[in-house]
KETOR-810662 format. One record per atom (N, C-alpha, C, O, CB): residue in three letters; chain; x, y, z; residue number from 1. Coordinates in pm, 1 decimal. Glycine has a CB too. Layout:
   residu   chaine          X          Y          Z   num
      Ala        A          X          Y          Z   NUM
...
***
This chain:
   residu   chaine          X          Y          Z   num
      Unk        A       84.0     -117.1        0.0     1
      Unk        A        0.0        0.0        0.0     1
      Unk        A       89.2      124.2        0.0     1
      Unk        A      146.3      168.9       99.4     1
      Unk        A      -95.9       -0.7      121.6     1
      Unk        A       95.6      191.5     -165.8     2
      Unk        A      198.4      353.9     -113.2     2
      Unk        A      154.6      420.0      -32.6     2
      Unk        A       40.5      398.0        8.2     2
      Unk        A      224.4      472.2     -207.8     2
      Unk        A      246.1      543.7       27.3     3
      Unk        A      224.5      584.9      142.7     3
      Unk        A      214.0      753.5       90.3     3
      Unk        A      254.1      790.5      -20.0     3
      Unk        A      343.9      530.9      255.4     3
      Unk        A      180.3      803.0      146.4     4
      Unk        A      178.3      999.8       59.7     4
      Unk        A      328.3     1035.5       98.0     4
      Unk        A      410.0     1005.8      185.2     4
      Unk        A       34.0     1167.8      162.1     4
      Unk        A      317.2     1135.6      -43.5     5
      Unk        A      447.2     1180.0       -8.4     5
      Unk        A      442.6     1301.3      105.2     5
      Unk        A      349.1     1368.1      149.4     5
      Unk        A      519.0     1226.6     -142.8     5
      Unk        A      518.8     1300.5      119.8     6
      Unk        A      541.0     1448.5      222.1     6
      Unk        A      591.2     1550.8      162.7     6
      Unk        A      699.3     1539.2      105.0     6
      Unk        A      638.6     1439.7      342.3     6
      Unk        A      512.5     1689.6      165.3     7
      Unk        A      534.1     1818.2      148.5     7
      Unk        A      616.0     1858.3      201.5     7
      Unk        A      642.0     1808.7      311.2     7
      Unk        A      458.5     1884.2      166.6     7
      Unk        A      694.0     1963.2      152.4     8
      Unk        A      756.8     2055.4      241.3     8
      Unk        A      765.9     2214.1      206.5     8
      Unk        A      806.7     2253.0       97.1     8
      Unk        A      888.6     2004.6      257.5     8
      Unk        A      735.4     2277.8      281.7     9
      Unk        A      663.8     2408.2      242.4     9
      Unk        A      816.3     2456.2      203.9     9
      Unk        A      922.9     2394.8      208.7     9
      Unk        A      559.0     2507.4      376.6     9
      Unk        A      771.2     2644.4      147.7    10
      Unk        A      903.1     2676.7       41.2    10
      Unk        A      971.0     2693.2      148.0    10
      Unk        A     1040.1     2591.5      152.8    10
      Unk        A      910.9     2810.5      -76.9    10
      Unk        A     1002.7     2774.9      263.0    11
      Unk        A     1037.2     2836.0      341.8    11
      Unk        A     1153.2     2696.2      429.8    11
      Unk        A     1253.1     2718.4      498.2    11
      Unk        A      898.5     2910.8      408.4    11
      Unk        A     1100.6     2578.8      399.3    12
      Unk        A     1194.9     2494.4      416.4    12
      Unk        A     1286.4     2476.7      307.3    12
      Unk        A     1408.0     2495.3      303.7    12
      Unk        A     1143.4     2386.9      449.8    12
      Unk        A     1232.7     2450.4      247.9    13
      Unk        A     1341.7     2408.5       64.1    13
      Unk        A     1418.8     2591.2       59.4    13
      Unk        A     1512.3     2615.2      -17.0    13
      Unk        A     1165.1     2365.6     -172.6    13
      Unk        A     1382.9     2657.0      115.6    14
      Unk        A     1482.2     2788.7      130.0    14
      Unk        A     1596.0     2772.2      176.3    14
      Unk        A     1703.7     2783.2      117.7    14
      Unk        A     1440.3     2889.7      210.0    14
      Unk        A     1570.7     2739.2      306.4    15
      Unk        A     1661.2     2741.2      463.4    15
      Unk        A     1715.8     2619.9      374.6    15
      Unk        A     1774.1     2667.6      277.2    15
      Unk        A     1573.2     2711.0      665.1    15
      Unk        A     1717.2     2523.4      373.7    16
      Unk        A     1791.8     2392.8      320.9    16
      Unk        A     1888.2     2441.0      242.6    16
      Unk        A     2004.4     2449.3      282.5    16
      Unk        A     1707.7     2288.2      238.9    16
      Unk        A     1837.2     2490.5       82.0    17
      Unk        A     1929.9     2530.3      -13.9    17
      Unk        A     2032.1     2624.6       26.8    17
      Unk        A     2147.0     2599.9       -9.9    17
      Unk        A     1865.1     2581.0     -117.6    17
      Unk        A     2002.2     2769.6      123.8    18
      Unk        A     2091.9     2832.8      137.7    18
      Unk        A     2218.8     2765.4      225.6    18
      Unk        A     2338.2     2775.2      197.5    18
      Unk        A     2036.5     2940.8      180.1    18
      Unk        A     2161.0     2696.1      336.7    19
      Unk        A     2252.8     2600.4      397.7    19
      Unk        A     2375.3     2551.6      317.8    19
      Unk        A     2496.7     2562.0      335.2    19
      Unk        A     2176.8     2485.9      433.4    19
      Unk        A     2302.3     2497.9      229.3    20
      Unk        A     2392.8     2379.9      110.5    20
      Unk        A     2471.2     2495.7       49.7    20
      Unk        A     2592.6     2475.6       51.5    20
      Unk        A     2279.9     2272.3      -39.1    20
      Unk        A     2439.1     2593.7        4.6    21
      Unk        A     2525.1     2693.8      -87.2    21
      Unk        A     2593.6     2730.2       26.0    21
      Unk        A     2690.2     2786.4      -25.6    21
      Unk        A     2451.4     2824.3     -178.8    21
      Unk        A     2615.2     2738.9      174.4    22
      Unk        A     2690.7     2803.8      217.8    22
      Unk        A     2796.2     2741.1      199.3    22
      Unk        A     2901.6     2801.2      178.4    22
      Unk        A     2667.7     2839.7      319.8    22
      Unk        A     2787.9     2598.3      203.5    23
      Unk        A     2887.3     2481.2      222.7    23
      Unk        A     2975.2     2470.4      344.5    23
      Unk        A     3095.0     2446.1      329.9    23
      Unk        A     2978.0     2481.3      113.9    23
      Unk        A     2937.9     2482.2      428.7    24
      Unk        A     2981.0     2484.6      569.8    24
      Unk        A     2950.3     2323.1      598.5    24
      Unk        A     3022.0     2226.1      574.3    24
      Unk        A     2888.9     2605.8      674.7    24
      Unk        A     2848.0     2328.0      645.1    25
      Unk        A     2821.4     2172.7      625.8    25
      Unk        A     2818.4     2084.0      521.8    25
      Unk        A     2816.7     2129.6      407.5    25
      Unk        A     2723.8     2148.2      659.9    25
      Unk        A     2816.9     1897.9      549.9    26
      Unk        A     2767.1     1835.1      412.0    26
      Unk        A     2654.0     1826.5      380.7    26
      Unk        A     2566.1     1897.1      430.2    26
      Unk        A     2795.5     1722.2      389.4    26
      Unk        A     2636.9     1750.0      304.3    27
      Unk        A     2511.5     1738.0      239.0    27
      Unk        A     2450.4     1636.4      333.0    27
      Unk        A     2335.0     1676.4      349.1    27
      Unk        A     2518.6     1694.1       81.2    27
      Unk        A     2468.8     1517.8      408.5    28
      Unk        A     2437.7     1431.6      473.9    28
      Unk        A     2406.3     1528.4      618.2    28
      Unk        A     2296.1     1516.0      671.6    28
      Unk        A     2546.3     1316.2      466.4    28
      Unk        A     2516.2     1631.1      681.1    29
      Unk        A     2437.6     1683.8      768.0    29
      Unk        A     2327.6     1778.8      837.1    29
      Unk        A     2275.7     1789.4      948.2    29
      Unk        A     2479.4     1686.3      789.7    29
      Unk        A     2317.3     1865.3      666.0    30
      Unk        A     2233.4     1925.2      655.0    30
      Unk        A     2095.7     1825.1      645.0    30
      Unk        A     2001.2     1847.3      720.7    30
      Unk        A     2270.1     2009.4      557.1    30
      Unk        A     2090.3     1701.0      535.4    31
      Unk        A     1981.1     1679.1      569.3    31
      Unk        A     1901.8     1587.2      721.8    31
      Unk        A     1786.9     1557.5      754.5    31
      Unk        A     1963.3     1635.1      457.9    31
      Unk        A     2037.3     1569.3      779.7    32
      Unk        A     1992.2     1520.9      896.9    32
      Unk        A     1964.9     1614.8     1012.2    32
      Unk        A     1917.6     1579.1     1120.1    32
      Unk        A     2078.1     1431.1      933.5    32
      Unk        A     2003.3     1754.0      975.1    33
      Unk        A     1956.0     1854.5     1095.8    33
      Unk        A     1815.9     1938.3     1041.9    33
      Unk        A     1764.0     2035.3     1097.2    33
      Unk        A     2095.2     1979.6     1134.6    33
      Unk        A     1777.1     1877.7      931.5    34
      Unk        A     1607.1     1937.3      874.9    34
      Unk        A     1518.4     1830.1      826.7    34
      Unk        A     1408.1     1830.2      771.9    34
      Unk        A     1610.7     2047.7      731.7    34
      Unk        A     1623.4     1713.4      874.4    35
      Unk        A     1479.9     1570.4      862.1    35
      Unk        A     1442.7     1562.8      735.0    35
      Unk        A     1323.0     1557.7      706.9    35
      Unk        A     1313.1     1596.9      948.5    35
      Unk        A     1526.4     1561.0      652.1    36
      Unk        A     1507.6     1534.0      461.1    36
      Unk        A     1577.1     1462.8      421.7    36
      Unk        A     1682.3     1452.7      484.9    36
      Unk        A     1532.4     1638.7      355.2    36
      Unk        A     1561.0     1381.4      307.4    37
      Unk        A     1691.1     1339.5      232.4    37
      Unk        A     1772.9     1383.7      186.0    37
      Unk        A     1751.4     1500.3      152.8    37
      Unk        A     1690.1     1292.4      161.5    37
      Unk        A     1909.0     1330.6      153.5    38
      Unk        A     1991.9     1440.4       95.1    38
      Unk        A     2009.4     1436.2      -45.9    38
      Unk        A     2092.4     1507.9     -101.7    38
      Unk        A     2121.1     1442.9      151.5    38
      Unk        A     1939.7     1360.2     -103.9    39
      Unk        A     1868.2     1412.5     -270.2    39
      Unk        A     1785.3     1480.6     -264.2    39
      Unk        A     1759.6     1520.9     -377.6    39
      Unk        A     1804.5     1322.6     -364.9    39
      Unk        A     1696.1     1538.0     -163.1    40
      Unk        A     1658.5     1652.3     -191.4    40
      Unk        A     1746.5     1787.6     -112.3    40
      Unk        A     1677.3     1888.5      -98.5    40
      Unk        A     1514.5     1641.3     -161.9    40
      Unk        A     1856.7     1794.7      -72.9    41
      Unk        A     1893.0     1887.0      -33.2    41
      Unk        A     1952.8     1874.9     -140.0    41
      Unk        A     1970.8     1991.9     -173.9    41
      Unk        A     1935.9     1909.5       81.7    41
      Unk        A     2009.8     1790.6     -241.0    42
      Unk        A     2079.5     1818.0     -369.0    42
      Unk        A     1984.5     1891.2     -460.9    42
      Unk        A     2014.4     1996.2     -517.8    42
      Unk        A     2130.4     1685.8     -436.9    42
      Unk        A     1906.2     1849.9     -468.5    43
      Unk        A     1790.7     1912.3     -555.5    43
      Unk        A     1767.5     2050.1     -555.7    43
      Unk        A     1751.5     2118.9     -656.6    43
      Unk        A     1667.9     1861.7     -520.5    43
      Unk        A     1766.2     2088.8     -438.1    44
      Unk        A     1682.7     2201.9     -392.5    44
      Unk        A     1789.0     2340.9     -446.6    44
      Unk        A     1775.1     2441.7     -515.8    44
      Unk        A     1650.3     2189.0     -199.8    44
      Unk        A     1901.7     2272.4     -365.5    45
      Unk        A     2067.3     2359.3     -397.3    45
      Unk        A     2057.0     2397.8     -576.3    45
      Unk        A     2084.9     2506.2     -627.6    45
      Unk        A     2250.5     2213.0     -360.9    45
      Unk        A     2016.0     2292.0     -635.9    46
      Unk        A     2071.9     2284.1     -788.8    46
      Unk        A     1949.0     2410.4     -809.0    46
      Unk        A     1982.9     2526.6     -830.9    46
      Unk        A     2056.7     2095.2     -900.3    46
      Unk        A     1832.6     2377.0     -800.2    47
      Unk        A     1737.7     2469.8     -836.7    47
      Unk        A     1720.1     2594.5     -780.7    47
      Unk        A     1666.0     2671.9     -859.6    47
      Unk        A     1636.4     2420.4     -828.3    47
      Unk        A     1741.2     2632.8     -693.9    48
      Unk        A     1819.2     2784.6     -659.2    48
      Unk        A     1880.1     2821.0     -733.3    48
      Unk        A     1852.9     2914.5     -808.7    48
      Unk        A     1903.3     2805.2     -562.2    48
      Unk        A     2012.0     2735.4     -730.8    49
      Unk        A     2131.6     2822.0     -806.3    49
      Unk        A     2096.6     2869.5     -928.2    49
      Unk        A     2125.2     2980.5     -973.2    49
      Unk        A     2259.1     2745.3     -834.1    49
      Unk        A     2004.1     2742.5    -1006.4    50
      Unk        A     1902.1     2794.7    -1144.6    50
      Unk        A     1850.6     2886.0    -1157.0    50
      Unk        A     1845.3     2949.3    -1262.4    50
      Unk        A     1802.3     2740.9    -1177.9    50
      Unk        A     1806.7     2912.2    -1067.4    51
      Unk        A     1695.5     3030.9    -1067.7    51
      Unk        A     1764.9     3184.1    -1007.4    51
      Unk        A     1726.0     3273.0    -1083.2    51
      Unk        A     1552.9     2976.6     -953.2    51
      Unk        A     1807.7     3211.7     -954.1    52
      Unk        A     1943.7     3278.7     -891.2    52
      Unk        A     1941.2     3425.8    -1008.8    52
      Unk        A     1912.5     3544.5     -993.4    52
      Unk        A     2122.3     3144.9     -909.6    52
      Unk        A     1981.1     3353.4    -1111.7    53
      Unk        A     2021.5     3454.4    -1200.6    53
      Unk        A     1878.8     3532.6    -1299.1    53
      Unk        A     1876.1     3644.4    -1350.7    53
      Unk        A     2139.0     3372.3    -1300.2    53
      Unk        A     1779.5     3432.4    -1298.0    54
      Unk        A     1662.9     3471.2    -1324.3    54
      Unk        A     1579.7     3559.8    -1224.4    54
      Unk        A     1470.7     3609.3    -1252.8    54
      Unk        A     1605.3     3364.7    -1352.0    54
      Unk        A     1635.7     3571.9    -1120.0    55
      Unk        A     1552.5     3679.2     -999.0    55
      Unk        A     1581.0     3792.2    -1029.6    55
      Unk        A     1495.9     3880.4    -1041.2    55
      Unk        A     1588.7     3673.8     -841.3    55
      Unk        A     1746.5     3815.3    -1054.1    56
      Unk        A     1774.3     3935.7    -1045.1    56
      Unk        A     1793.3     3984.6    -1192.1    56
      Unk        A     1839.2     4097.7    -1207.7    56
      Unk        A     1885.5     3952.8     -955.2    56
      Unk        A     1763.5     3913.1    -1295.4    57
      Unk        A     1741.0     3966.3    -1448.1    57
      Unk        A     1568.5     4018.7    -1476.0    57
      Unk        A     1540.0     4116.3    -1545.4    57
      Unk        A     1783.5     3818.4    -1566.4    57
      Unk        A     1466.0     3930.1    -1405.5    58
      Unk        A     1346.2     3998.5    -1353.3    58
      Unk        A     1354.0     4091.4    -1344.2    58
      Unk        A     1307.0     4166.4    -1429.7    58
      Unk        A     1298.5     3978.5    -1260.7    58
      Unk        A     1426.6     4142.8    -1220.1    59
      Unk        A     1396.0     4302.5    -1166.6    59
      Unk        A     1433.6     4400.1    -1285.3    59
      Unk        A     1362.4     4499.3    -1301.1    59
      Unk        A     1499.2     4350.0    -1019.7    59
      Unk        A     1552.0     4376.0    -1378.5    60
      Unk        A     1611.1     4475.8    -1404.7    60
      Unk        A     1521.9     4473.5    -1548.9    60
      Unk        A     1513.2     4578.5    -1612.4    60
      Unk        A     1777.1     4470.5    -1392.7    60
      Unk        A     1436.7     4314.5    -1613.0    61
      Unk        A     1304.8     4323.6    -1712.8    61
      Unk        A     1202.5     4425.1    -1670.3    61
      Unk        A     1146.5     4512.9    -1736.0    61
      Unk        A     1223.8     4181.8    -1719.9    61
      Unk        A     1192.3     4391.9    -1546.6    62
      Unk        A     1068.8     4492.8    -1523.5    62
      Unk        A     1105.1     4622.9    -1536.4    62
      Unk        A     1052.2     4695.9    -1620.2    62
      Unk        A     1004.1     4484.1    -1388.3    62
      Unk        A     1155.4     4644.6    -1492.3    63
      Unk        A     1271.8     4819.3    -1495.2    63
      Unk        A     1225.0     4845.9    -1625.5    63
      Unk        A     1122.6     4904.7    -1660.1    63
      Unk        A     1495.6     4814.9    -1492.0    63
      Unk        A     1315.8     4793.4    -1694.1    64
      Unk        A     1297.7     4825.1    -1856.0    64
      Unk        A     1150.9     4829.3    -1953.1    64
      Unk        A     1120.1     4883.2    -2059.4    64
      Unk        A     1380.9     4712.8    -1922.0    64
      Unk        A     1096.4     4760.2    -1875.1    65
      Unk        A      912.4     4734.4    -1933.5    65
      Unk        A      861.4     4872.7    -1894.6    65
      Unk        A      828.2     4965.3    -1968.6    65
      Unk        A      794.2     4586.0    -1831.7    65
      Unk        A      863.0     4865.0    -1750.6    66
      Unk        A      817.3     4987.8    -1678.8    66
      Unk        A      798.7     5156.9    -1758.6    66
      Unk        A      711.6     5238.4    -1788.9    66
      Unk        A      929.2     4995.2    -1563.2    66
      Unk        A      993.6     5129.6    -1766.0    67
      Unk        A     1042.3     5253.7    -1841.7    67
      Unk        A      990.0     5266.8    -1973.3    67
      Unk        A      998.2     5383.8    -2010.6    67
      Unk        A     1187.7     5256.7    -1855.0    67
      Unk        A      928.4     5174.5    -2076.1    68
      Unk        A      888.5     5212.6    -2132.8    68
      Unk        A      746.2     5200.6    -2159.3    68
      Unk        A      653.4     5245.9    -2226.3    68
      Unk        A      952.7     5199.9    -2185.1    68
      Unk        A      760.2     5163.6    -2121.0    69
      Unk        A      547.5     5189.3    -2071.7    69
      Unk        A      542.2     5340.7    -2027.5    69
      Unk        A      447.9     5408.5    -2068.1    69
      Unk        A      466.3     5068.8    -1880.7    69
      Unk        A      630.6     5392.7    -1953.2    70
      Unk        A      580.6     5543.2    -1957.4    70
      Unk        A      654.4     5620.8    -2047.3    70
      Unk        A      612.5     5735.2    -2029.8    70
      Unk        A      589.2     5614.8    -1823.7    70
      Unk        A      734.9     5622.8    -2128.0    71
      Unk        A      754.4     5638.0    -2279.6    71
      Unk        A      626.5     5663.0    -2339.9    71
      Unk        A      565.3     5769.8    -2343.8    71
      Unk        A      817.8     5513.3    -2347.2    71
      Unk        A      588.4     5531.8    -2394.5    72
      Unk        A      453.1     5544.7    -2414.0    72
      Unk        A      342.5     5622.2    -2407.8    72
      Unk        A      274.9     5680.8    -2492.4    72
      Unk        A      426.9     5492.7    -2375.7    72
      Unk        A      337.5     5609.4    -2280.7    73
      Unk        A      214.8     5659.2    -2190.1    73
      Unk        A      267.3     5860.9    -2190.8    73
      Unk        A      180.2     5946.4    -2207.0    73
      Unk        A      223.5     5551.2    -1978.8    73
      Unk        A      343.6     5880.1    -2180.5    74
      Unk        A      399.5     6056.4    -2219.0    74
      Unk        A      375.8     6074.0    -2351.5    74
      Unk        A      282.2     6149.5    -2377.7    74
      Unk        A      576.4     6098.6    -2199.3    74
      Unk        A      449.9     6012.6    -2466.1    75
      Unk        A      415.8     6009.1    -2587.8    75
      Unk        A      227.4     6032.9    -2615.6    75
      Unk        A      178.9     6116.9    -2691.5    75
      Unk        A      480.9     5866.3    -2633.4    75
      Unk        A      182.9     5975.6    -2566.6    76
      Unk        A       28.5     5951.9    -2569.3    76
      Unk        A      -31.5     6101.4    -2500.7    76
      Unk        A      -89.4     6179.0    -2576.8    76
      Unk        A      -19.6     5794.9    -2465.2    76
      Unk        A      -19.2     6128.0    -2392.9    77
      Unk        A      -22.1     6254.8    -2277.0    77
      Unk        A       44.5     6391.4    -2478.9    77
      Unk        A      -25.1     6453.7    -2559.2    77
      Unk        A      181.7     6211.5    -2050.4    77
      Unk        A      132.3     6379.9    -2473.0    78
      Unk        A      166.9     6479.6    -2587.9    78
      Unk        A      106.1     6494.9    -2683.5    78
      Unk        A       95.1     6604.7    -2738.0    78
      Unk        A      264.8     6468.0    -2639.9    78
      Unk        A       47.6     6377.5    -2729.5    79
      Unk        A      -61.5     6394.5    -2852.1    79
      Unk        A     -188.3     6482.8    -2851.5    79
      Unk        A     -245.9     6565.9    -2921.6    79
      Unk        A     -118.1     6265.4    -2878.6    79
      Unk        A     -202.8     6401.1    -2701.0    80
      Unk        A     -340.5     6451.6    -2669.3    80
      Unk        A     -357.5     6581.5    -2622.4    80
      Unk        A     -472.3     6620.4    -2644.1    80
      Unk        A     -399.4     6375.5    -2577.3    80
      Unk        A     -265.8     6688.8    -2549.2    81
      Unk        A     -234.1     6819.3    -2569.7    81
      Unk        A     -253.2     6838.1    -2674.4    81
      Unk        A     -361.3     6883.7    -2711.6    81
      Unk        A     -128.4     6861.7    -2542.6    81
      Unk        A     -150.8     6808.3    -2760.5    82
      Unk        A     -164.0     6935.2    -2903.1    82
      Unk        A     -328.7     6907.0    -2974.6    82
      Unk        A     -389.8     6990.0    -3041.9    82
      Unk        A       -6.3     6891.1    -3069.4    82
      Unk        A     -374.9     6773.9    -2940.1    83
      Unk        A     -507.7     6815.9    -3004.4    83
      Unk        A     -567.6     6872.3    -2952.8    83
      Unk        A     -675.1     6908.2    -3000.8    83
      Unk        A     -584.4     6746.9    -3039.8    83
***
């Protein structure tokens, strides 16, 4: 009879991964001081680091969207004066 898997909310898979990137500890004792396996503390590490560079290229997309959305939006404001 399988058994459910167990969740683990983000805020754990956080604390885990940053752990692992600190590399202070191993991988075996990190997951024995947060009660996980340590394929998923491998996991978790890999997918951070993935994503890592996509957080902070976000911010600087939005920036740039932003900025020109009110480009735009002035361009539009000018038209509508002179008519």
């Amino acid at each position: 009879m399988p058994g459910t898997r167990k969740t683990h909310p983000p805020s754990l898979k956080a604390k885990v991964a940053v752990e692992a990137i600190r590399g202070v500890r191993t991988t075996a004792e990190i997951a024995k001081l947060f009660d996980v396996h340590p394929n998923l503390v491998a996991n978790w590490k890999r997918q951070a680091l993935e994503q890592l560079p996509a957080i902070f290229a976000g911010a600087q997309a939005a920036r740039q969207h932003s900025d020109a959305e009110k480009d735009a939006l002035y361009q539009q404001i000018g038209r509508l004066k002179v008519e």
